[in-house]
Residue frames as a rotation matrix with the C-alpha (Angstrom) as fourth column:
UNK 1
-0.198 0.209 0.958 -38.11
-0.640 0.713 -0.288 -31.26
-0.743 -0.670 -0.008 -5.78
UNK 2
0.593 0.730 0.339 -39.46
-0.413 0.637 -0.650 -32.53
-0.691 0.246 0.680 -8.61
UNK 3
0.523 -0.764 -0.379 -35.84
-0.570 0.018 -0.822 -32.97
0.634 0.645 -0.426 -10.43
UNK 4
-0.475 -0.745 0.468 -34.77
-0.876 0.352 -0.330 -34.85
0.081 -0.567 -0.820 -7.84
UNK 5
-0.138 0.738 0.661 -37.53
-0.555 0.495 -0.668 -37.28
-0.820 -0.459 0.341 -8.30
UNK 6
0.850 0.231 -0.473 -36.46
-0.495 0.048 -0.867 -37.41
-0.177 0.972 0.155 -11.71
UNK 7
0.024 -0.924 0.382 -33.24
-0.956 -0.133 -0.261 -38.01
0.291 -0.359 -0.887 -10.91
UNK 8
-0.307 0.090 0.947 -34.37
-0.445 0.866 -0.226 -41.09
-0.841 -0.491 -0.226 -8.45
UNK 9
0.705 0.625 0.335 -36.36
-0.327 0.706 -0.628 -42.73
-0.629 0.334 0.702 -11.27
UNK 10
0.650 -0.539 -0.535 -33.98
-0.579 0.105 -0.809 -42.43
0.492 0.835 -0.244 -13.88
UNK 11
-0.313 -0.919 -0.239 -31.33
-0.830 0.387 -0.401 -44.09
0.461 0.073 -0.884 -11.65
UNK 12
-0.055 0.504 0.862 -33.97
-0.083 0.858 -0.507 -47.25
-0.995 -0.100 -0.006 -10.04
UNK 13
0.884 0.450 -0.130 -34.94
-0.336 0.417 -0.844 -47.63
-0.326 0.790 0.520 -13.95
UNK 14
-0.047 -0.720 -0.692 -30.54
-0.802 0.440 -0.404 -47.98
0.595 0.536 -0.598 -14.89
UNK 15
-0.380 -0.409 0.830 -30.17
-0.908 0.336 -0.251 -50.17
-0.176 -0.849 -0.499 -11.73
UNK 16
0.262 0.675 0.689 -33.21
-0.327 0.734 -0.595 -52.69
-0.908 -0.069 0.413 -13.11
UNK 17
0.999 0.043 -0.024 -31.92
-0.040 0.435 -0.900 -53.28
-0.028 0.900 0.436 -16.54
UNK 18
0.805 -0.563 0.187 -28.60
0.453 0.787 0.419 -55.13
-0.383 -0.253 0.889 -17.17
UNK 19
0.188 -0.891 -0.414 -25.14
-0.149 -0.443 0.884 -54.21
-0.971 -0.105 -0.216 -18.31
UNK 20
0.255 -0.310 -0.916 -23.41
-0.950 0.097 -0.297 -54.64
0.180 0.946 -0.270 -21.80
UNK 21
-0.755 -0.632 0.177 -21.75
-0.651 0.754 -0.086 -57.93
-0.079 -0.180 -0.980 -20.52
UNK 22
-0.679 0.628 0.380 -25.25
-0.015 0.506 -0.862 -59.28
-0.734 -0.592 -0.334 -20.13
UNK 23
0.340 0.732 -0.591 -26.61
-0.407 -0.453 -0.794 -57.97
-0.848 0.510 0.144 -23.56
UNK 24
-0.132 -0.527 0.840 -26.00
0.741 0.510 0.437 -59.76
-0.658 0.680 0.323 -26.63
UNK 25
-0.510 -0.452 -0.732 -27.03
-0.050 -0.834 0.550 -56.27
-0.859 0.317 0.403 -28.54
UNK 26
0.679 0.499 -0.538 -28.33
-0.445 -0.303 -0.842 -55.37
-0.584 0.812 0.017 -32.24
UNK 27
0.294 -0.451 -0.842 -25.30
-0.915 0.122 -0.385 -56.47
0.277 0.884 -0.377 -34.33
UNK 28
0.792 0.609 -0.034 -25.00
-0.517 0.640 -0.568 -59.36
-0.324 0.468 0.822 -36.51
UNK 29
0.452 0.430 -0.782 -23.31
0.467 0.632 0.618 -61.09
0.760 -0.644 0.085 -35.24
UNK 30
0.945 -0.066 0.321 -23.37
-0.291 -0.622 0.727 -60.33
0.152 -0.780 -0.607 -31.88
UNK 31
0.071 -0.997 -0.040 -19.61
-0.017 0.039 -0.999 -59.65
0.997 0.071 -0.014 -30.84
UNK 32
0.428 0.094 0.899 -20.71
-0.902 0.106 0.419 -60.18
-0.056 -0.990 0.130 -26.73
UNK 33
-0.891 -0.243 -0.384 -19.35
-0.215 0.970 -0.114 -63.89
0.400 -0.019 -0.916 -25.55
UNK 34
-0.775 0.632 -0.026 -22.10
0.572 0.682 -0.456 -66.65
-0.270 -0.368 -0.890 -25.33
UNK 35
0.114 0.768 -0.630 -23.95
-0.171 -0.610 -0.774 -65.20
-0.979 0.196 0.062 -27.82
UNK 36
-0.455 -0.454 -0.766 -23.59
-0.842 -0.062 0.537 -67.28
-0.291 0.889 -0.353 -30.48
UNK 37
-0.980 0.106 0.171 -26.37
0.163 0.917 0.365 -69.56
-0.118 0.385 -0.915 -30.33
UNK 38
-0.671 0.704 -0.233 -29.10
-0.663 -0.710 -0.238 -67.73
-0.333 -0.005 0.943 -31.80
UNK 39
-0.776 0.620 0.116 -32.37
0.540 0.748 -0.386 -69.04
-0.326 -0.237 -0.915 -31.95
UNK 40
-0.966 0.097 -0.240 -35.32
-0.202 -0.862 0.466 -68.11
-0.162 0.498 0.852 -34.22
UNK 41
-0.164 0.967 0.195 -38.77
-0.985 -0.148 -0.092 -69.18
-0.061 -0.207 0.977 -32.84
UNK 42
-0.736 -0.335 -0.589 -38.40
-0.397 0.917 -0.025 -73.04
0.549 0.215 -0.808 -31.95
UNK 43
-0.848 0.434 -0.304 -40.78
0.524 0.605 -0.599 -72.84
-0.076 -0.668 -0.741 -29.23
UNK 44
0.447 0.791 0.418 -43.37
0.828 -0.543 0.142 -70.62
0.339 0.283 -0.897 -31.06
UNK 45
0.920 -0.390 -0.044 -40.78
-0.293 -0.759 0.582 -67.83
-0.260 -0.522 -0.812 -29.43
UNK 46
0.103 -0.994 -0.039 -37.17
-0.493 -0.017 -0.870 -67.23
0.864 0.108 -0.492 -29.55
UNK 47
0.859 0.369 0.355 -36.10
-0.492 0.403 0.772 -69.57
0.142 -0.837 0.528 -26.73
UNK 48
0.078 -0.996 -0.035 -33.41
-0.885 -0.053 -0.462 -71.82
0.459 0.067 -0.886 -25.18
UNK 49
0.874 0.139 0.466 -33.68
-0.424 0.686 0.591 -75.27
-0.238 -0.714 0.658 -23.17
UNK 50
0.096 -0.766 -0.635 -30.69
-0.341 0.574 -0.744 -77.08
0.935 0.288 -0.206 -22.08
UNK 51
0.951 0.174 0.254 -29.66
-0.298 0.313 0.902 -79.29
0.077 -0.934 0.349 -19.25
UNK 52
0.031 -0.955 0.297 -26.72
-0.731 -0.224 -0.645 -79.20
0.682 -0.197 -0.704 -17.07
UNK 53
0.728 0.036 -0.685 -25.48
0.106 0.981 0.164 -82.50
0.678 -0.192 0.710 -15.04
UNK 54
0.575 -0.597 0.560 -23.25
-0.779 -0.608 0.152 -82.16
0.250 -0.524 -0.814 -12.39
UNK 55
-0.205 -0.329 -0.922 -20.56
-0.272 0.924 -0.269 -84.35
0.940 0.196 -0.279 -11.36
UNK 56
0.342 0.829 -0.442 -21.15
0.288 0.356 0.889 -86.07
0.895 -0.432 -0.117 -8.03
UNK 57
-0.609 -0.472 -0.638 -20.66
0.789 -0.275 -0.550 -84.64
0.084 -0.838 0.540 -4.87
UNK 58
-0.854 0.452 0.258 -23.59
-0.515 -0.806 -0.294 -81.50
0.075 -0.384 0.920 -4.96
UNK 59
-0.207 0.948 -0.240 -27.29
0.951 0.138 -0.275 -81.55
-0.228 -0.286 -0.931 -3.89
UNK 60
-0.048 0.753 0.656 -30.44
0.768 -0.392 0.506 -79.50
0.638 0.528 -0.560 -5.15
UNK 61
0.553 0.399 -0.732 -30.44
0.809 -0.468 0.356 -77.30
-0.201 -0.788 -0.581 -2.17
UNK 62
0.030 -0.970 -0.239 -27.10
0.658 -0.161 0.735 -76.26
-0.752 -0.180 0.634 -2.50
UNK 63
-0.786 -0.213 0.581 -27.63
0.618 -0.279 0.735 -75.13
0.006 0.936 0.351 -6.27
UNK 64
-0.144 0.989 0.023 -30.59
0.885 0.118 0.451 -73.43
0.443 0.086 -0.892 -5.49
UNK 65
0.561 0.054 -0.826 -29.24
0.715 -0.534 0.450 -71.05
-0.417 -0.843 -0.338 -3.01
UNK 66
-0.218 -0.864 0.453 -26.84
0.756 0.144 0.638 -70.44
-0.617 0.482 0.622 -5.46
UNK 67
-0.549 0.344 0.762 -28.94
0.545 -0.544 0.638 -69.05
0.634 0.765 0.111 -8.32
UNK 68
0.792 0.604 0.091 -31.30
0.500 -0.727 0.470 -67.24
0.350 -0.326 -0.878 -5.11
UNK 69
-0.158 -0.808 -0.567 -27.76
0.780 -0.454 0.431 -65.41
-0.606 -0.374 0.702 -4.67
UNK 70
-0.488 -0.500 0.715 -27.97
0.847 -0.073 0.527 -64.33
-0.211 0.863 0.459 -7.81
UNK 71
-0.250 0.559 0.790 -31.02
0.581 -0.566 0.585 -62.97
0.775 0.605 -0.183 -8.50
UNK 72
0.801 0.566 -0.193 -31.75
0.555 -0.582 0.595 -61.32
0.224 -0.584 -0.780 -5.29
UNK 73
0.321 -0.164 -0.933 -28.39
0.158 -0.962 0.224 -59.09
-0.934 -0.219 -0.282 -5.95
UNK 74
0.598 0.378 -0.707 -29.26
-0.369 -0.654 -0.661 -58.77
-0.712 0.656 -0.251 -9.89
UNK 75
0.834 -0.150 0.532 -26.65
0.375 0.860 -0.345 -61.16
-0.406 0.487 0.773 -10.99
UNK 76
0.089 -0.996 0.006 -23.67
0.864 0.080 0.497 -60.72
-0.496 -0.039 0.867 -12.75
UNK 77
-0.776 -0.591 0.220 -24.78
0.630 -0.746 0.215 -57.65
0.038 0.305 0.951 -14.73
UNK 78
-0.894 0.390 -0.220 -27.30
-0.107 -0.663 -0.741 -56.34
-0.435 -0.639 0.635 -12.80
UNK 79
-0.520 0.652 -0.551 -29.92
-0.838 -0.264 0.478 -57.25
0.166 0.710 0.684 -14.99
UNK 80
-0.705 -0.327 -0.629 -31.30
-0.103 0.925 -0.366 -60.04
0.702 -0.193 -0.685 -12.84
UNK 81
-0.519 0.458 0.721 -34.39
-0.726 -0.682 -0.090 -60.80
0.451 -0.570 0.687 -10.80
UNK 82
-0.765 0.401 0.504 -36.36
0.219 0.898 -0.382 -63.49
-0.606 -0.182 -0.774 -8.87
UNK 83
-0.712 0.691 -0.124 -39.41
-0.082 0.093 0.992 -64.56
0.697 0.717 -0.010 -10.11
UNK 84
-0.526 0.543 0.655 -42.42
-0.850 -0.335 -0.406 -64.09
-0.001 -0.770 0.638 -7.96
UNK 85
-0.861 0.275 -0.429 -44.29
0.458 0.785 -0.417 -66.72
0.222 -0.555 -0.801 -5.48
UNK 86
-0.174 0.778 0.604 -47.65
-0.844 -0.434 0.315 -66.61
0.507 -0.455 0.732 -4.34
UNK 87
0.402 0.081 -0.912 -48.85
0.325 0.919 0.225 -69.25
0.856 -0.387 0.343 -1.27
UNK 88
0.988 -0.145 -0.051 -46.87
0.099 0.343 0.934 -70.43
-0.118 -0.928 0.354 1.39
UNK 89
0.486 -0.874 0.022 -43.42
-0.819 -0.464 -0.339 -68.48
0.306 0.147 -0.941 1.89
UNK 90
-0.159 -0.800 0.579 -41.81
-0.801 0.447 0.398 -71.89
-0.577 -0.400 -0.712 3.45
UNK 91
0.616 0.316 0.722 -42.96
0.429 0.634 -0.643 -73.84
-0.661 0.706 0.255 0.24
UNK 92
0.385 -0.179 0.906 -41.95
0.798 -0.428 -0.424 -70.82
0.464 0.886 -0.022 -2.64
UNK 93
0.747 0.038 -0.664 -39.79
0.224 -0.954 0.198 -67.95
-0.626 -0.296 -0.721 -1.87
UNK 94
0.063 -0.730 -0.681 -37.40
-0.558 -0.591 0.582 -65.44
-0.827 0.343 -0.445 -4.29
UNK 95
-0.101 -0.002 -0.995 -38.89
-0.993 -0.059 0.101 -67.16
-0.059 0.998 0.004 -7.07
UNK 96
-0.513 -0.319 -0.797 -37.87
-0.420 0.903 -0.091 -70.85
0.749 0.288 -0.597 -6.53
UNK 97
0.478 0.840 0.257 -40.82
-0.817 0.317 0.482 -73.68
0.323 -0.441 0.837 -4.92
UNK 98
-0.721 -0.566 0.400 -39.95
-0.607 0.794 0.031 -76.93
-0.336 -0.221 -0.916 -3.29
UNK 99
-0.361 0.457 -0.813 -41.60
-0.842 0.215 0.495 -79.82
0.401 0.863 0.307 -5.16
UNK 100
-0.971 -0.156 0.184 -41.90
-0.239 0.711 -0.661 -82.39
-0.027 -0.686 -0.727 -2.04
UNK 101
-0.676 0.684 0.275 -45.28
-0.245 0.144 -0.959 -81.77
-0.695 -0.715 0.070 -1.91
UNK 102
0.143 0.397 -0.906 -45.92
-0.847 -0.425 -0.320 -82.82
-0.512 0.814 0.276 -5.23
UNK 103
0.877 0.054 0.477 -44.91
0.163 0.901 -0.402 -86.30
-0.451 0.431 0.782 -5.31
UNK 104
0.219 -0.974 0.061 -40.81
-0.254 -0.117 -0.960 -84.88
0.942 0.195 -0.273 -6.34
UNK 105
0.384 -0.426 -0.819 -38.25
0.762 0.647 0.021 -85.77
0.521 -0.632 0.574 -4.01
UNK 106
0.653 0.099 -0.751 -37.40
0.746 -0.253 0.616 -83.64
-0.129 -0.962 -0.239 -0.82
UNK 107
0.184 -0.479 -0.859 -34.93
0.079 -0.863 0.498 -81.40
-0.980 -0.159 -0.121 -2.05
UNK 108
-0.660 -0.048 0.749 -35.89
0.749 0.038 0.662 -81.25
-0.061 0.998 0.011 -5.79
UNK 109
0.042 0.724 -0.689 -37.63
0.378 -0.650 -0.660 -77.46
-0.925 -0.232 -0.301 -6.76
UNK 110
0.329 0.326 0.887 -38.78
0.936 -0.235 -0.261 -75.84
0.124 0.916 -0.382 -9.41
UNK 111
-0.248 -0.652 -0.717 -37.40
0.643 -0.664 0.382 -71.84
-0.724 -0.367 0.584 -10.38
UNK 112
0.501 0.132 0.855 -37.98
0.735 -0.586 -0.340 -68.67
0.457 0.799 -0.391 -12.21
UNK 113
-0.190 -0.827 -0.528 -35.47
0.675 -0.501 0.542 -66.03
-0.713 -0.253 0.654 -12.67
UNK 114
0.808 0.524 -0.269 -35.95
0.332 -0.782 -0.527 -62.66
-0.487 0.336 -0.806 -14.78
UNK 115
-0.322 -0.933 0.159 -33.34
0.897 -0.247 0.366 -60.78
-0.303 0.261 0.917 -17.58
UNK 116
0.804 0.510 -0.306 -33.81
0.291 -0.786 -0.546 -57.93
-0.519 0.350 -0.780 -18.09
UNK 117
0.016 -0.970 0.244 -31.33
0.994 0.042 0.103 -56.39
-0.110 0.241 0.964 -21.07
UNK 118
-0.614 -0.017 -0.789 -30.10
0.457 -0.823 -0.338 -53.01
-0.643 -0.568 0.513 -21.23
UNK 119
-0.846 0.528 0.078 -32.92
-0.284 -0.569 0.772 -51.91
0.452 0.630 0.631 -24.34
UNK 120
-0.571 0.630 0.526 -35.50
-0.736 -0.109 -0.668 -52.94
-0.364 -0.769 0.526 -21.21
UNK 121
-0.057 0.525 -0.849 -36.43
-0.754 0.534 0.381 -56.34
0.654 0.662 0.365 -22.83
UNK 122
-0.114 0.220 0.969 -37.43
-0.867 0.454 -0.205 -58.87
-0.485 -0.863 0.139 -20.12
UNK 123
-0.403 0.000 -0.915 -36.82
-0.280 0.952 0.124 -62.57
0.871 0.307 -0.383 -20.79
UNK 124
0.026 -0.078 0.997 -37.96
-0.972 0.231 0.044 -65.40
-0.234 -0.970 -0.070 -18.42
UNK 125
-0.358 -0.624 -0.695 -35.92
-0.539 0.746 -0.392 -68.33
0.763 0.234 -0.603 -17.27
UNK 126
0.659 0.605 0.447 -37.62
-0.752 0.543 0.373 -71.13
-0.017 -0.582 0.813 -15.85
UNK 127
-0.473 -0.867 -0.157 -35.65
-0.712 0.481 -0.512 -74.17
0.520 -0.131 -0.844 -14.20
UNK 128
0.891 0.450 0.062 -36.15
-0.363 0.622 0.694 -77.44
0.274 -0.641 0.717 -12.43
UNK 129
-0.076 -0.994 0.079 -33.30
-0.784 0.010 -0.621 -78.41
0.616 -0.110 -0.780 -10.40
UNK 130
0.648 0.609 0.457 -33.64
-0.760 0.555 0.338 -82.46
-0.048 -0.567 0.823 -9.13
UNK 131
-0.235 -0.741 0.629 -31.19
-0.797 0.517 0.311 -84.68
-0.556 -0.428 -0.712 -7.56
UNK 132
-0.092 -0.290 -0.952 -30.86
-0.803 0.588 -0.102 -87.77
0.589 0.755 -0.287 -9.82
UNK 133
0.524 0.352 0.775 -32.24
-0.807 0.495 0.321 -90.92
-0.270 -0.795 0.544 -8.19
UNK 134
0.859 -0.483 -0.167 -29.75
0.463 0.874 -0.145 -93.51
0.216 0.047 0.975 -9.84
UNK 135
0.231 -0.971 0.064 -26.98
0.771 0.143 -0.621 -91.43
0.593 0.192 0.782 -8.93
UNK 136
0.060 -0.344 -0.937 -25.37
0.967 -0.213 0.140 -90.47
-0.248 -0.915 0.320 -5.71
UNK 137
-0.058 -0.735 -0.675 -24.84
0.616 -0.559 0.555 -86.92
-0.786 -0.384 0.486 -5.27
UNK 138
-0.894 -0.448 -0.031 -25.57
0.253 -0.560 0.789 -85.80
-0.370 0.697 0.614 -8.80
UNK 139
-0.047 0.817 -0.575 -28.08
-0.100 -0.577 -0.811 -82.79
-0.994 0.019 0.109 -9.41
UNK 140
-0.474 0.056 0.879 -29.61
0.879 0.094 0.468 -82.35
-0.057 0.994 -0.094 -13.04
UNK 141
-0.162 0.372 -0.914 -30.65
-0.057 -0.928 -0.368 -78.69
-0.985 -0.007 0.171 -13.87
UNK 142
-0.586 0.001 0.811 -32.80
0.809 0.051 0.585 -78.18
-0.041 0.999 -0.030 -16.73
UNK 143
-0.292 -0.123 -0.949 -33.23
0.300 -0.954 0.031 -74.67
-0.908 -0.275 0.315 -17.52
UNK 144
-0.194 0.730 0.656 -35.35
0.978 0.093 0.186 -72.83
0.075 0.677 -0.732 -20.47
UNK 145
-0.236 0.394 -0.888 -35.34
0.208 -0.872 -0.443 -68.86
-0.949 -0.289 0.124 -21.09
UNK 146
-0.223 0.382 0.897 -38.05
0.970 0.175 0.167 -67.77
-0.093 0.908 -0.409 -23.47
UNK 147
-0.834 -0.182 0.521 -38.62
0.407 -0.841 0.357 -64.34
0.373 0.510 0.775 -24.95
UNK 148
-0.349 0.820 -0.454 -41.35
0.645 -0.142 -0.751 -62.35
-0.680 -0.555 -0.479 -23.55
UNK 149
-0.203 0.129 -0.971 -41.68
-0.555 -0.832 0.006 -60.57
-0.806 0.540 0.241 -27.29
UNK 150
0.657 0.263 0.707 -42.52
0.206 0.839 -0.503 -62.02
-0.725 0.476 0.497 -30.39
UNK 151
-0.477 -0.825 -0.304 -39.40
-0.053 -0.318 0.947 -61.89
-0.877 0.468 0.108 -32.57
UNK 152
0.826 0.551 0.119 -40.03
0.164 -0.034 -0.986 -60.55
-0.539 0.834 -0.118 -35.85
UNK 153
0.311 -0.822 -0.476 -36.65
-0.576 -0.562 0.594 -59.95
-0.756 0.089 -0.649 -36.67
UNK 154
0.812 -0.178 -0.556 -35.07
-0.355 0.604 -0.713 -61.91
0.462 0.777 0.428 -39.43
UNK 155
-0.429 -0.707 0.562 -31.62
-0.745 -0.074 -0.662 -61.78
0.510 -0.703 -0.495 -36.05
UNK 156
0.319 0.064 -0.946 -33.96
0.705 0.651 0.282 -64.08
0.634 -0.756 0.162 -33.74
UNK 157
0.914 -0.289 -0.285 -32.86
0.190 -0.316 0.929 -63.60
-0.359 -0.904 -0.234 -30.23
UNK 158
0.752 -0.471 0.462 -29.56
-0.190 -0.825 -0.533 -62.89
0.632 0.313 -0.709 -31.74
UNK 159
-0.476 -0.542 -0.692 -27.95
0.579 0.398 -0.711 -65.60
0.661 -0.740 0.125 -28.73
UNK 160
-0.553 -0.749 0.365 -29.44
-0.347 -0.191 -0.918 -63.79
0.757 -0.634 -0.154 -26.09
UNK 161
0.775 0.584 0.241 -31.98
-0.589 0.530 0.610 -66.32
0.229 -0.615 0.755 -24.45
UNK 162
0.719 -0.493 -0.490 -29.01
0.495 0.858 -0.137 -68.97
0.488 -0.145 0.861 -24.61
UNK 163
-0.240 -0.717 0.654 -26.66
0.076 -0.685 -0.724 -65.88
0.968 -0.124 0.219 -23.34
UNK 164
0.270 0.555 0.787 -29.53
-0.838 -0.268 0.476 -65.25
0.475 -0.788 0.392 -20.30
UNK 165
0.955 0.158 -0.250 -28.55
0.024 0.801 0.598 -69.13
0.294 -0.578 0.761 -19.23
UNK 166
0.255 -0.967 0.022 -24.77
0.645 0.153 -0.749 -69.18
0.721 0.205 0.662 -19.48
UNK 167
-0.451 -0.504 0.737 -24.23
-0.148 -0.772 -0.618 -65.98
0.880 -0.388 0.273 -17.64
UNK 168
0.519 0.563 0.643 -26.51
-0.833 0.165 0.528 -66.94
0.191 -0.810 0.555 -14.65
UNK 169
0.894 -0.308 -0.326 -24.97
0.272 0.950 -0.152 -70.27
0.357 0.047 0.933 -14.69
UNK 170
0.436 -0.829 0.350 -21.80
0.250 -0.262 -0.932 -68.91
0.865 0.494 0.093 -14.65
UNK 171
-0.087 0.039 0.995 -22.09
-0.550 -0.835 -0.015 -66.54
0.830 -0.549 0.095 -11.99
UNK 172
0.624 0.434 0.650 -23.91
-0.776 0.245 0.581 -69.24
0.093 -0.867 0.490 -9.38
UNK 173
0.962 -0.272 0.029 -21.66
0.267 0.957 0.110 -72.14
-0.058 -0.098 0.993 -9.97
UNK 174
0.649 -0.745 -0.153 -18.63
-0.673 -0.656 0.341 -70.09
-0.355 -0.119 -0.927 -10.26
UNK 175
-0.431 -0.885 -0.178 -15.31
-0.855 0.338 0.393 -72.28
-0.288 0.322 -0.902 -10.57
UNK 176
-0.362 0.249 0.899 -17.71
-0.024 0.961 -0.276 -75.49
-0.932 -0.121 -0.342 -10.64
UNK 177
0.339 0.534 -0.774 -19.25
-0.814 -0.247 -0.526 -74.41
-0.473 0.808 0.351 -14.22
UNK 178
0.058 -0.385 -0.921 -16.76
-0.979 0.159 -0.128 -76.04
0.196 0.909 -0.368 -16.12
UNK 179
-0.810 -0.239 0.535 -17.33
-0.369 0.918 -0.148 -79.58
-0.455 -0.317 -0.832 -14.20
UNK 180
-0.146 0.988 0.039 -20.94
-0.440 -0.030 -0.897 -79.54
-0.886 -0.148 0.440 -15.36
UNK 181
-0.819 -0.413 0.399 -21.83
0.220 0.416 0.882 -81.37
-0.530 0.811 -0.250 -18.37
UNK 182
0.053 0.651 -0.757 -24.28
-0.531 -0.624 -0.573 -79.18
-0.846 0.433 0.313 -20.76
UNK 183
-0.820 0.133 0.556 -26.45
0.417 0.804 0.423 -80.88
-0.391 0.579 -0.715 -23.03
UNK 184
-0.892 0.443 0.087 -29.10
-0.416 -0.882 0.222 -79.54
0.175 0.162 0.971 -25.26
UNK 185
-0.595 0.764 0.251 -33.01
-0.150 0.201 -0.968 -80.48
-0.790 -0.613 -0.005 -24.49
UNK 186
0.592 0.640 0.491 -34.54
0.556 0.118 -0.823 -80.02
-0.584 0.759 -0.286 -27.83
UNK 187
-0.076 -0.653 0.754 -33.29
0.979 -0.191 -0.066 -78.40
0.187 0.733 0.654 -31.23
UNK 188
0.987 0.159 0.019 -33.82
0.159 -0.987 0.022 -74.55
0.022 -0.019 -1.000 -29.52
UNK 189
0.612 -0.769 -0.185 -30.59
-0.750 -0.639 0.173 -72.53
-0.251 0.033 -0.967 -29.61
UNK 190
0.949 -0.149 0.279 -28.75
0.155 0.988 -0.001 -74.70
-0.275 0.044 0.960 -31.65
UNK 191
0.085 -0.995 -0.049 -24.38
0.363 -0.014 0.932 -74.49
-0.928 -0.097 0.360 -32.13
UNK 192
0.181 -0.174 -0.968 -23.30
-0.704 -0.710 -0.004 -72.08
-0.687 0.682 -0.251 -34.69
UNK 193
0.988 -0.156 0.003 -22.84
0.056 0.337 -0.940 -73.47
0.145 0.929 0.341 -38.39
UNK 194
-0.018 -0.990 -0.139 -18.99
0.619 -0.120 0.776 -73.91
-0.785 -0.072 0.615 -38.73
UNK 195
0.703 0.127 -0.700 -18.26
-0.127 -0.946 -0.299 -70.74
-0.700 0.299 -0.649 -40.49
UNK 196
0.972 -0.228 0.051 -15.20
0.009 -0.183 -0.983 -70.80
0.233 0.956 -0.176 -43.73
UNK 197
0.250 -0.783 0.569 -12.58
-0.772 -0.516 -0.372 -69.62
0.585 -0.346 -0.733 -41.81
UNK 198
0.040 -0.122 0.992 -13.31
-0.994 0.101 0.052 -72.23
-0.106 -0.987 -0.117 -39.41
UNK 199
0.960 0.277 -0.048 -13.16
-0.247 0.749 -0.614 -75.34
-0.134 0.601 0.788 -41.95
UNK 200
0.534 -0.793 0.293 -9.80
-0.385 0.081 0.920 -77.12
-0.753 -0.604 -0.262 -42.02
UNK 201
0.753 -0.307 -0.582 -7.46
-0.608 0.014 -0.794 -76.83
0.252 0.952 -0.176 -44.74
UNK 202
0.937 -0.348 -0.014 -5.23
0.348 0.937 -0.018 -79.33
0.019 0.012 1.000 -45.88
UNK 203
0.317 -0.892 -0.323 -1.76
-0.197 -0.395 0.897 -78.82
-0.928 -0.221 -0.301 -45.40
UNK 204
0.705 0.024 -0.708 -0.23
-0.706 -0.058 -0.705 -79.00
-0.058 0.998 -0.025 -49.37
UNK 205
-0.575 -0.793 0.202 2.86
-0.816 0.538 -0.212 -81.06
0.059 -0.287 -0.956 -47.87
UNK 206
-0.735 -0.119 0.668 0.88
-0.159 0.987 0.001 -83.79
-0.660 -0.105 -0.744 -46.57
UNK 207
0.626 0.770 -0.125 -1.47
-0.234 0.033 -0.972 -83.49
-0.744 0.637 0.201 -49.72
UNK 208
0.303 -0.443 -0.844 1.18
-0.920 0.096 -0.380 -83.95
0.250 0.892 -0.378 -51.90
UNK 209
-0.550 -0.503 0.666 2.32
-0.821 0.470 -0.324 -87.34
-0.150 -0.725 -0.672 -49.43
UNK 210
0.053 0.858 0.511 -1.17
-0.242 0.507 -0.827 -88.81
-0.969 -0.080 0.235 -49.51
UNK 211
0.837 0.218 -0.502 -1.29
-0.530 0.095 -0.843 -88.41
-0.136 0.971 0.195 -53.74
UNK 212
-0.064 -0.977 -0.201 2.01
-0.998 0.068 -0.012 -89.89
0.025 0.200 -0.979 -53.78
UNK 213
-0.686 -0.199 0.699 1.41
-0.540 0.784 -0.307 -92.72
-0.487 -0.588 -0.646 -51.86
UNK 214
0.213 0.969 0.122 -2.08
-0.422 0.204 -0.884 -93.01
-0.881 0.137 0.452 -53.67
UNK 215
0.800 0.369 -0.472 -0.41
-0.578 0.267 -0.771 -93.74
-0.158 0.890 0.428 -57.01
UNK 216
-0.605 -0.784 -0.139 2.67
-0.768 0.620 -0.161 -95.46
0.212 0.009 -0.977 -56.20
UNK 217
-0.373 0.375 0.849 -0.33
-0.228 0.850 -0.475 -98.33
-0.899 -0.371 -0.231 -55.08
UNK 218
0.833 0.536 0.139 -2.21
-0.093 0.382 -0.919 -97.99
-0.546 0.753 0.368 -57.88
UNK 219
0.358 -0.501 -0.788 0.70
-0.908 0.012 -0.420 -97.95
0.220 0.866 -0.450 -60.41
UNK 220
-0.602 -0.796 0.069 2.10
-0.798 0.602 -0.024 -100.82
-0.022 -0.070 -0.997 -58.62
UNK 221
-0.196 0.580 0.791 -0.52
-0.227 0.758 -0.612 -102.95
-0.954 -0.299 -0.017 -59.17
């Protein structure tokens, strides 16, 4: 009996912590996608804040249900959870509050979502998700996941607070992601350094074209 109770835990404890796809990992850099904007204690923590804009045609509600898809079946790699409510279940449930009563606008709320990754490290990703009062139809989602450790590492998060937004994102907006315009909030999880490889070389042809041209002016003058 009591192997079979082992058994059960061990497989509730794989079920609660996330997948490789969902893990940006130990190595430097991390070879996961969307895990390349590492971040190394901007907010007194390893952290992430960015805001996403939609184009017009959605409402707050809509996105909302969305991301309570997510987390209440673990997200795209299982490593996903609401955040807990306390109060009034027709105010706050599965993590995410309505803000009406707060002097926000009727279908503007507030959110918290959980990562767990698969070395059993728990991030949390707080959100505010609020229809845009000069503009019809269009939702603004600023979003923020902050370590729940204190990085000592010399790695940072290593991309995977900015890794915890992207994949959630991803997942709830589905084909609509790529309409969204993503913008960063402050200087956390800031765009890789262009890298050597990734620096554009001159072509020698139209380097030799350019010098040509460069002293046929001067000489002719």
């Amino acid at each position: 009996m009591l192997s079979y109770v082992l058994i059960a835990s061990c497989v509730a404890l794989a079920q609660s912590q996330g997948s490789e796809e969902g893990t940006c990992g130990i190595a430097v850099p991390s070879t996961v996608p969307d895990c390349d904007r590492v971040d190394y204690g901007s907010c007194g923590n390893a952290c992430c804040k960015l805001d996403f804009t939609s184009p017009a045609g959605f409402n707050a509600p809509y996105i909302k249900d969305r991301m309570i898809e997510q987390c209440t079946n673990k997200g795209p790699d299982h490593g996903y959870s609401c955040g807990f409510c306390v109060g009034d279940e027709s105010i706050c449930s599965n993590g995410f509050a309505s803000l009406k009563n707060n002097g926000a606008g009727d279908n503007d709320w507030i959110g918290q979502v959980l990562h767990t990754t698969t070395g059993g490290y728990t991030d949390v990703i707080n959100m505010n998700i609020i229809e845009q009062t000069d503009q019809k139809d269009v939702v603004k989602i600023r979003i923020f996941s902050n370590a729940q450790i204190v990085g000592g590492s010399a790695n940072g998060d290593n991309g995977q607070n900015y890794k915890n937004i992207i994949n959630l994102l991803k997942a709830a907006l589905d084909k609509d992601f790529d309409s969204f315009e993503m913008g960063s909030a402050d200087e956390s999880c800031p765009p890789p350094a262009p890298t050597a490889n990734a620096v554009a070389r001159v072509d020698p042809r139209q380097a030799f074209v350019f010098f040509s041209v460069f002293f046929f002016c001067v000489g002719d003058r």
